[in-house]
C-alpha positions as CSV (number, residue, x, y, z in Angstrom):
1,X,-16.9,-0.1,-31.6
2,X,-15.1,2.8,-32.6
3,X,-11.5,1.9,-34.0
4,X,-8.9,3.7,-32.5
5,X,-6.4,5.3,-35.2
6,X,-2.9,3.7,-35.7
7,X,0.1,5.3,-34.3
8,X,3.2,6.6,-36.1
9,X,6.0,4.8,-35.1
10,X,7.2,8.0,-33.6
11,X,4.1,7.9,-31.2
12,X,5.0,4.6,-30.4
13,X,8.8,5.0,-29.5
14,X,7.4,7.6,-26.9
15,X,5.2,5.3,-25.4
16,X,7.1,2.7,-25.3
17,X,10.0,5.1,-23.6
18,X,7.3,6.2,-21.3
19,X,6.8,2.6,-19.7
20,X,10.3,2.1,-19.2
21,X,12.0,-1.3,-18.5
22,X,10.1,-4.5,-17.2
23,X,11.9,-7.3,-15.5
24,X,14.2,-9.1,-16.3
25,X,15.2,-13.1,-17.6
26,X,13.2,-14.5,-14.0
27,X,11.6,-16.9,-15.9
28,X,10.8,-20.0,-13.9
29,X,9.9,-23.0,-15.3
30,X,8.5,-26.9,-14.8
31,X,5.1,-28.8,-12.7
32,X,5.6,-25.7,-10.1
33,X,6.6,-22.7,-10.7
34,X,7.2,-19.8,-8.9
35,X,4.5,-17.1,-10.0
36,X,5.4,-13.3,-9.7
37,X,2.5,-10.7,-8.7
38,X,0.5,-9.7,-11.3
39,X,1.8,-6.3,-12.7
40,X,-0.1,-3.5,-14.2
41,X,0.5,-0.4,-17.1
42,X,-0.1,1.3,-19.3
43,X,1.6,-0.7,-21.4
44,X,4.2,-4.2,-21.8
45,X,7.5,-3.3,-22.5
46,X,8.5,-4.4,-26.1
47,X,11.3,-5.6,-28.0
48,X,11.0,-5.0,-31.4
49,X,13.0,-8.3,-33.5
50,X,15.2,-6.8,-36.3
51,X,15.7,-9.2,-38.8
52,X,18.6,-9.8,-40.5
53,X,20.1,-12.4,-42.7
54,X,21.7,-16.0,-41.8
55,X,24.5,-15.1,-44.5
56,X,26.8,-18.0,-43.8
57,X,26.1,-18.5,-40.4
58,X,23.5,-21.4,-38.9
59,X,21.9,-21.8,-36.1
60,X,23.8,-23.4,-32.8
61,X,23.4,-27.0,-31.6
62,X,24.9,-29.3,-29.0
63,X,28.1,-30.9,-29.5
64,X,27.7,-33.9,-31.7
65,X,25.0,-32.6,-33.9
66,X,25.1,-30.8,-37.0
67,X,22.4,-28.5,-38.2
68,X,21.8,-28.1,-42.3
69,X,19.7,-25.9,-43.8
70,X,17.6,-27.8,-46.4
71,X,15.1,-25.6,-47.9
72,X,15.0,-21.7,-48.2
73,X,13.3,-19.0,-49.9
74,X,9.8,-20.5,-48.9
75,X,6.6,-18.3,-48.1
76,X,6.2,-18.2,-44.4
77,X,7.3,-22.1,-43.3
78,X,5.0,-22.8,-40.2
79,X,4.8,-26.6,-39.7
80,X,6.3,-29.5,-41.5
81,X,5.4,-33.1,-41.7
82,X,7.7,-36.0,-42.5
83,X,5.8,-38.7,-45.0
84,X,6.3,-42.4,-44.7
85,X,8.8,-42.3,-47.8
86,X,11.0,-39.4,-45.7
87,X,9.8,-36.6,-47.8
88,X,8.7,-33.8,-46.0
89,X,5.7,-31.2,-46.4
90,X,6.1,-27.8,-45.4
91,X,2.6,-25.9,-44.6
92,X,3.4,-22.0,-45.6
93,X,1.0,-19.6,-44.7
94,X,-0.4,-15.9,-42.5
95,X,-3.6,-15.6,-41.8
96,X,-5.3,-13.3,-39.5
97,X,-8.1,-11.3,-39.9
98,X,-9.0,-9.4,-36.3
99,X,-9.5,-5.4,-36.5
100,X,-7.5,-3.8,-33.6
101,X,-9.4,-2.6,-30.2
102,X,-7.2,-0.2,-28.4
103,X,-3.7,1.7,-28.6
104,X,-1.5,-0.8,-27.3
105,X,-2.8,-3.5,-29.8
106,X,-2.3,-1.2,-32.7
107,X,1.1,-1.1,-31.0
108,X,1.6,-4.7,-30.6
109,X,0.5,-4.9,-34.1
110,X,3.2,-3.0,-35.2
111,X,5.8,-5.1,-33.1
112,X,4.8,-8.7,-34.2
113,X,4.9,-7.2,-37.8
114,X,8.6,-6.2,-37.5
115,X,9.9,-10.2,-36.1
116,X,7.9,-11.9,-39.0
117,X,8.5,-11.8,-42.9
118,X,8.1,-9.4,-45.4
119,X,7.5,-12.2,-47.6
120,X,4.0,-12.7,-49.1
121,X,2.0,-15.4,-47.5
122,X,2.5,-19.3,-49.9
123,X,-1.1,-20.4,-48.5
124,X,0.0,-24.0,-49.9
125,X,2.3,-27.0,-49.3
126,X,5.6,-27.9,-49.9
127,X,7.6,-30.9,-50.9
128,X,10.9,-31.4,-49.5
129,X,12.3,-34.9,-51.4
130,X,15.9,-36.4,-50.5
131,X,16.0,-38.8,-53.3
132,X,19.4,-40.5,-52.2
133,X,20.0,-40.2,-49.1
134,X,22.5,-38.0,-48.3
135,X,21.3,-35.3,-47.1
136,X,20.2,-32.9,-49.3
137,X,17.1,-32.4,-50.3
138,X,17.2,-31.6,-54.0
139,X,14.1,-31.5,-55.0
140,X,11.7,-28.5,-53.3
141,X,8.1,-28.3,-55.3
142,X,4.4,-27.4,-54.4
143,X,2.6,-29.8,-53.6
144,X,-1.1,-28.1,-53.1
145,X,-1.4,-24.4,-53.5
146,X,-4.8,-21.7,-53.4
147,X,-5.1,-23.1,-49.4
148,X,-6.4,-20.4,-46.7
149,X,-3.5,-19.5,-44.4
150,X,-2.6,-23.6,-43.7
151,X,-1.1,-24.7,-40.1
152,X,-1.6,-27.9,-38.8
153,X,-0.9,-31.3,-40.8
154,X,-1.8,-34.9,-40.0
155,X,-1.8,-38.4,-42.2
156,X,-3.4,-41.5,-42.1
157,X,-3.7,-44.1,-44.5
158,X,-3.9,-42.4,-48.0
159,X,-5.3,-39.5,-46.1
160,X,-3.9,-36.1,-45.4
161,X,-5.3,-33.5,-43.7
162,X,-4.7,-30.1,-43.5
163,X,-5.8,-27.4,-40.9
164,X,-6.6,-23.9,-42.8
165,X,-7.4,-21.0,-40.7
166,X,-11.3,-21.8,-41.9
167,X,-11.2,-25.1,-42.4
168,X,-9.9,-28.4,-42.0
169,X,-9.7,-30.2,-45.8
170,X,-8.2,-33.4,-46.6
171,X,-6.4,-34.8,-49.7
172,X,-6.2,-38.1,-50.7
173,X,-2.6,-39.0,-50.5
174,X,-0.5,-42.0,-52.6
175,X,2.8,-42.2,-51.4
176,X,6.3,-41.2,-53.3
177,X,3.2,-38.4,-55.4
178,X,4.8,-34.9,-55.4
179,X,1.6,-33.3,-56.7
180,X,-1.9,-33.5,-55.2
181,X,-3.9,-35.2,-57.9
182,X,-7.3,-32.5,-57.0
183,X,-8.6,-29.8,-55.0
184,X,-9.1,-30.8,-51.1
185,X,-12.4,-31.9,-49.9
186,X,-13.9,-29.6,-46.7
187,X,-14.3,-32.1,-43.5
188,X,-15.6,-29.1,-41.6
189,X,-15.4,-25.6,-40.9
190,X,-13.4,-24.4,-38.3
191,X,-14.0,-20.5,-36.9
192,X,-12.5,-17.4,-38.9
193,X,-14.8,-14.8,-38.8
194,X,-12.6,-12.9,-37.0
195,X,-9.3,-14.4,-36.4
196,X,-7.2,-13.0,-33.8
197,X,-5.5,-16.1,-33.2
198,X,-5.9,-18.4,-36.4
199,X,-3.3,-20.7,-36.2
200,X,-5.3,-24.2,-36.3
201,X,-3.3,-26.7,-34.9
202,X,-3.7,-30.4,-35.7
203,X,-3.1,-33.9,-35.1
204,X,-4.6,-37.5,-35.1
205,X,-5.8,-40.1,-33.0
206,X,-3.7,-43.5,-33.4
207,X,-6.1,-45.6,-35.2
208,X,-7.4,-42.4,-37.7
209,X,-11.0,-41.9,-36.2
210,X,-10.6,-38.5,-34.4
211,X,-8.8,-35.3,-35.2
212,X,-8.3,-32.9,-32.7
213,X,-7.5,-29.4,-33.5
214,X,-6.5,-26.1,-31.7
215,X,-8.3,-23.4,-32.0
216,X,-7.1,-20.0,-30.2
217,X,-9.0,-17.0,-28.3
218,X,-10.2,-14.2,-30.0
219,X,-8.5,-11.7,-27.8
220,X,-6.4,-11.4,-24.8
221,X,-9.2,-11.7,-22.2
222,X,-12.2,-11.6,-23.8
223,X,-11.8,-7.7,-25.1
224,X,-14.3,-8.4,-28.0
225,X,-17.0,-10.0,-25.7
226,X,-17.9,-13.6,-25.2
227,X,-19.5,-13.6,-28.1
228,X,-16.9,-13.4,-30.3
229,X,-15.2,-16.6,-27.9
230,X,-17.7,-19.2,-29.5
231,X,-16.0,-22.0,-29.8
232,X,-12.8,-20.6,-29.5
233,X,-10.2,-21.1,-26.8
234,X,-10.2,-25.0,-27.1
235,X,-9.7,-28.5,-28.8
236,X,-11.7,-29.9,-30.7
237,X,-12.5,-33.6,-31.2
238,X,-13.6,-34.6,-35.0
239,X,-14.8,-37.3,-36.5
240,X,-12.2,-37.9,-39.5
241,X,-15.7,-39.6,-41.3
242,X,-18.2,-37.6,-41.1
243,X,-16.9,-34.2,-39.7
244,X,-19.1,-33.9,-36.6
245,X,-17.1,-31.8,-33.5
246,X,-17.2,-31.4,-30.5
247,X,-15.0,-29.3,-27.7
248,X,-12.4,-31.8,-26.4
249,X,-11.0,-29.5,-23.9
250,X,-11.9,-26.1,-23.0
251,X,-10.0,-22.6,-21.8
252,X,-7.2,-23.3,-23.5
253,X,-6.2,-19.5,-24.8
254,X,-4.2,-20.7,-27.2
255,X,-3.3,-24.2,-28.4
256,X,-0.5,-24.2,-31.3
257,X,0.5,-27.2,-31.5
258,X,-0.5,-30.6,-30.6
259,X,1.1,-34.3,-30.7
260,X,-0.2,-37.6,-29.3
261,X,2.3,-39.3,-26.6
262,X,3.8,-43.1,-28.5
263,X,2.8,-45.5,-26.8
264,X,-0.1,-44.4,-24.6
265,X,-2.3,-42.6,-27.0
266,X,-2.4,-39.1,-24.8
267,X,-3.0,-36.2,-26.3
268,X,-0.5,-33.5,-25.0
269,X,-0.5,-29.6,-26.3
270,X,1.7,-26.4,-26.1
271,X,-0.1,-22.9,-25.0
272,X,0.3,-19.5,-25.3
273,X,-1.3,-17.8,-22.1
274,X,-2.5,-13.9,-21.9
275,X,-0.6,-11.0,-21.7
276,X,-0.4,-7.8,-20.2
277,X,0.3,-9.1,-16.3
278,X,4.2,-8.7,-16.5
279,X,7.4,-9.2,-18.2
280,X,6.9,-13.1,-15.8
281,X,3.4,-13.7,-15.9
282,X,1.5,-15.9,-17.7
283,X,4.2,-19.5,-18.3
284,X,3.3,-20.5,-21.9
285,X,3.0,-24.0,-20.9
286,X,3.3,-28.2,-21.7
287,X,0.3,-30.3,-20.6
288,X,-1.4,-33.6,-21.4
289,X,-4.6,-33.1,-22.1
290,X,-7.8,-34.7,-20.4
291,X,-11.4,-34.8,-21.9
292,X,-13.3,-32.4,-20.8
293,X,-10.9,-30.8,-19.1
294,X,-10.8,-26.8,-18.6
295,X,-7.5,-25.0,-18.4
296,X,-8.8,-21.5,-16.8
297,X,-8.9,-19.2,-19.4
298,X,-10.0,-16.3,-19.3
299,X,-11.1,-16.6,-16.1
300,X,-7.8,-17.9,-14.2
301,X,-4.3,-18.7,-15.1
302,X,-2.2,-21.9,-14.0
303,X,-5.0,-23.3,-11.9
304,X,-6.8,-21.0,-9.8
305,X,-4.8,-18.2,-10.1
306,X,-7.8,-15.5,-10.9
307,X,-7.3,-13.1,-13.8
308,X,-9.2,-9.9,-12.0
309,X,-9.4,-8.3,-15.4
310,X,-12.4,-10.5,-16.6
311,X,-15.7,-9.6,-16.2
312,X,-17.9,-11.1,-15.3
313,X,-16.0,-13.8,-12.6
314,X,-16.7,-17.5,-12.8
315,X,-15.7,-19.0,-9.3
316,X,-17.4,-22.6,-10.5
317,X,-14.8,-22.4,-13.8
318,X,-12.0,-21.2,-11.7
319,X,-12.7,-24.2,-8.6
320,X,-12.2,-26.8,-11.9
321,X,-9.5,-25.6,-13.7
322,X,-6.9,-27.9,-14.3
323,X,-3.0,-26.9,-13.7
324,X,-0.7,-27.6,-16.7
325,X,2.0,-30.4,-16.5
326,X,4.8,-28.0,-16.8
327,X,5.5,-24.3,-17.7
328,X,7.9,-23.4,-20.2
329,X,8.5,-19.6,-19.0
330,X,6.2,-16.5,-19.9
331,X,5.7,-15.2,-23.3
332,X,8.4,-17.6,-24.9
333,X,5.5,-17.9,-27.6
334,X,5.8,-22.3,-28.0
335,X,4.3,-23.2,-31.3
336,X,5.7,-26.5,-32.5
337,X,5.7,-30.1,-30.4
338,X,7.5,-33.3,-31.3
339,X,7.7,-36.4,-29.1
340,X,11.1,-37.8,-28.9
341,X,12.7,-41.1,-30.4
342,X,14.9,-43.2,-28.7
343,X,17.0,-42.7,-32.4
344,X,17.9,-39.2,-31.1
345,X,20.4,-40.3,-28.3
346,X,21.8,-39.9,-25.0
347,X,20.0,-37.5,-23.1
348,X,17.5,-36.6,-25.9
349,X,16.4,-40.0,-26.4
350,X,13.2,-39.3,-24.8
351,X,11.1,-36.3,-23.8
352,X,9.7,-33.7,-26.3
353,X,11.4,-30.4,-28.4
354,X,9.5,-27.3,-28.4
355,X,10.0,-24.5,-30.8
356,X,9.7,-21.3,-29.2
357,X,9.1,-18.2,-31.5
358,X,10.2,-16.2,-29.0
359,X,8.4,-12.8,-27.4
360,X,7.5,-9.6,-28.4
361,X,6.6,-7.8,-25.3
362,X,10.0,-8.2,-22.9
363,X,12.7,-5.7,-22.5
364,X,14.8,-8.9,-22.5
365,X,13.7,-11.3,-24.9
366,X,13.1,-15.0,-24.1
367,X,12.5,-17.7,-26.4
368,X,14.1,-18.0,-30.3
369,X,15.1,-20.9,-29.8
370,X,14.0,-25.3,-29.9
371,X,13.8,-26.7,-26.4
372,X,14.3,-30.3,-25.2
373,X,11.8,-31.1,-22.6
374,X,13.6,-34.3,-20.7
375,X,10.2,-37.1,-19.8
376,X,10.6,-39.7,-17.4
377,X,7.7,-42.4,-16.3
378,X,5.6,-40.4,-19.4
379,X,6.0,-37.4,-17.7
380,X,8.0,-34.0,-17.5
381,X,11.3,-34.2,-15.4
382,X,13.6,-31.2,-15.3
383,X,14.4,-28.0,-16.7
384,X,14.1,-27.5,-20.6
385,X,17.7,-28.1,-22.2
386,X,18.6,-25.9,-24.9
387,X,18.7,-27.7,-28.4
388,X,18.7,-25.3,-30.8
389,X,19.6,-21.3,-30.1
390,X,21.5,-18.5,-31.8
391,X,18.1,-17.4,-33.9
392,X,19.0,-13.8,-31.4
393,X,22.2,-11.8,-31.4
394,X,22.8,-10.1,-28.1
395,X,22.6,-6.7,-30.0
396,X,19.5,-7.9,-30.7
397,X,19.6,-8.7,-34.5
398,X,17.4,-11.6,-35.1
399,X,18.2,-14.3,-37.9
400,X,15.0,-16.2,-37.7
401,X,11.9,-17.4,-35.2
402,X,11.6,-21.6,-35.0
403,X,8.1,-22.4,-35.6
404,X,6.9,-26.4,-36.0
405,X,9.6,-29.3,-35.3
406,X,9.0,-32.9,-36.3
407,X,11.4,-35.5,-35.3
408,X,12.2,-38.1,-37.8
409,X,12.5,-41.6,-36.2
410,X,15.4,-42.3,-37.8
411,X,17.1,-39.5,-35.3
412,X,17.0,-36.1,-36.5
413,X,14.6,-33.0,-35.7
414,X,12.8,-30.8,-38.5
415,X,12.7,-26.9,-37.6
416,X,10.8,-24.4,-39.4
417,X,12.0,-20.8,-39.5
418,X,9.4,-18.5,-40.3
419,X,11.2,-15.2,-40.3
420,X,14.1,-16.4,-42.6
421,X,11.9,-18.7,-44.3
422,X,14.1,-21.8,-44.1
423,X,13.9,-25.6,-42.9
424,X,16.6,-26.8,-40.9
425,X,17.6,-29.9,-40.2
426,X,19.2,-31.4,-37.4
427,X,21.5,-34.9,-37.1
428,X,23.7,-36.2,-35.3
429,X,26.9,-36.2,-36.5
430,X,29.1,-38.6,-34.4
């Protein structure tokens, strides 16, 4: 296919003035939301993110909790990991390989690129060390470097894993080391030849044996052709022994992150659905996860709602596809997941936080921010509650974009900033 040329950003201001507004904050959220009507155009309205610096402000919490800022000047923090000792790995990394197909992705292009970092990709890990406890975390040092765009993390006795954007490796791990003692050994390849969305997402079963990762769609709705959908759009299952896969759960456009519920051993996952339906169409959503199961992409969205942009149809897929557990409002982009501890208080005690990057293609932004996701019987109940905001200015000045969040069980919450390239930390304070 013929690549279309990229557009001066002159060109795209007058497209973009062209569309006009879209919507506004009608975001709906939980097990049953209200769906708008599918909207069509020429293109999405966008909101480009113009970053600017923290300086001495931080980002805002609820009353009797106090936010600290415990690592900066990092290379693109994505997810973090808390080790049994307390220190922390950081995974740092872009990847991304796809060529553009049309216009408007040239033009979305050109929007992501202005919300993320100008800083050059770390493609390593790491270490975040609070030797005494009070706080501050005073030593910051690489622990593994020379990785491939690194995303998803996950430990198990002596054994670390790591999800690059080709490749899930694992390091043999001592605890208290600050330095991997070699190079990683492969467990398996994971798709990359193209990469549209190559975030790999990770976690582990409870007793070690599987690890399941997230692998993302190679377009919007299949715009490159099935064939570059191979084993995309789905979980895998892996055998942490011998590397063997196999697809866990299917049309799942894009799973970036993924934790396994305490206590009951479920795998749950947050998704980014499609765009280009509306400023309120398709909820990024929270779901537990069942074998086998298929979530609808491309072929249908929140159930059976059918995506007429695909072709060809599937009416079998689209009579079987699963409805997520609960929807966490359209293009709030959710890529981090952390079960709660009872450590973590009150009304947060338990349920799960959700960093939300925040969108791209609104005329009013949603998202920037770390939502708490109240559970009750193991389940969703309620609206999200805002835990961490203030990443977005209402002039539209953006101080960074929360990526992973780990919750430590001793009570606080781990938040990766991307676009200012910064760990926060979250405690209470009273």
């Amino acid at each position: 296919m013929k690549q279309a040329p990229a557009l001066s950003v002159l060109a795209i201001s007058v497209l973009l003035s062209a569309c006009g507004g879209e919507g506004d904050n009608a975001q709906s959220f939980g097990a049953q939301p209200k769906l708008p009507d599918p909207q069509r155009g020429l293109l999405p309205s966008m909101k480009i993110a113009d970053p600017v610096s923290w300086g001495d402000r931080k980002p805002t919490v609820p009353s009797g909790f106090t936010v600290t800022a415990i690592a900066t000047d990092l290379k693109i923090p994505r997810q973090t990991l808390l080790l049994p000792n307390g220190d922390i790995l950081v995974a740092e990394g872009k990847g991304g390989n796809a060529p553009k197909l049309k216009p408007k992705d040239v033009i979305a292009g050109y929007i992501k690129a202005q919300g993320t970092t100008s800083v050059k990709s770390g493609n390593r890990l790491t270490l975040l060390r609070d030797a005494d406890g009070d706080g501050r975390y005073e030593l910051q040092t690489v622990f593994a470097d020379n990785l491939n765009a690194p995303y998803g993390l996950a430990l198990y006795e002596g054994k670390l894993y790591v999800a690059n954007q080709d490749a899930l490796v694992r390091f043999e791990y001592q605890e208290g080391q600050t330095e991997a003692s070699g190079p990683p050994t492969k467990v398996t390849d994971l798709p990359a030849e193209i990469n549209h969305h190559w975030t790999k997402s990770l976690t582990i079963s409870p007793d070690g044996r599987f690890l399941y990762v997230g692998i993302g769609s190679n377009s919007n709705i299949t715009e490159r052709g099935m064939e570059a959908e191979v084993d995309r759009a789905m979980i895998w299952q892996i055998d942490a022994e011998t590397g063997a896969h196999k697809p866990y759960a299917t049309g799942v456009r894009n799973p970036t992150a993924l934790a396994i519920q305490p206590g009951t051993g479920q795998l749950w996952a947050v998704a980014n659905e499609r765009d280009e339906l509306g400023p309120d169409l398709v909820p990024d959503y929270l779901t537990s996860i069942q074998q086998g199961g298929f979530y609808g992409w491309p072929y249908s969205y929140w159930g059976q709602n059918v995506d007429d942009r695909v072709r060809p149809q599937n009416p079998d897929k689209v009579a079987v596809a699963i409805k997520p557990d609960y929807a966490l409002g359209s293009h709030v982009a959710a890529l981090g997941l952390a079960f709660s501890t009872p450590a973590m208080g009150g009304e947060f005690a338990d349920g799960v936080f959700v960093g939300e990057h925040g969108s791209w293609n609104r005329e009013q932004p949603v998202g920037y921010k770390v939502v708490f996701v109240p559970f009750s019987d193991g389940r969703p109940a309620g609206e999200p509650v805002d835990f961490v905001t203030g990443f977005r200015t209402d002039e539209g000045k953006t101080f960074g974009r929360p990526v992973g969040v780990t919750v430590d069980p001793d009570g606080a919450l781990i938040v990766a900033d991307d676009l200012s390239n910064t760990v926060w930390r979250i405690t209470r304070s009273q």
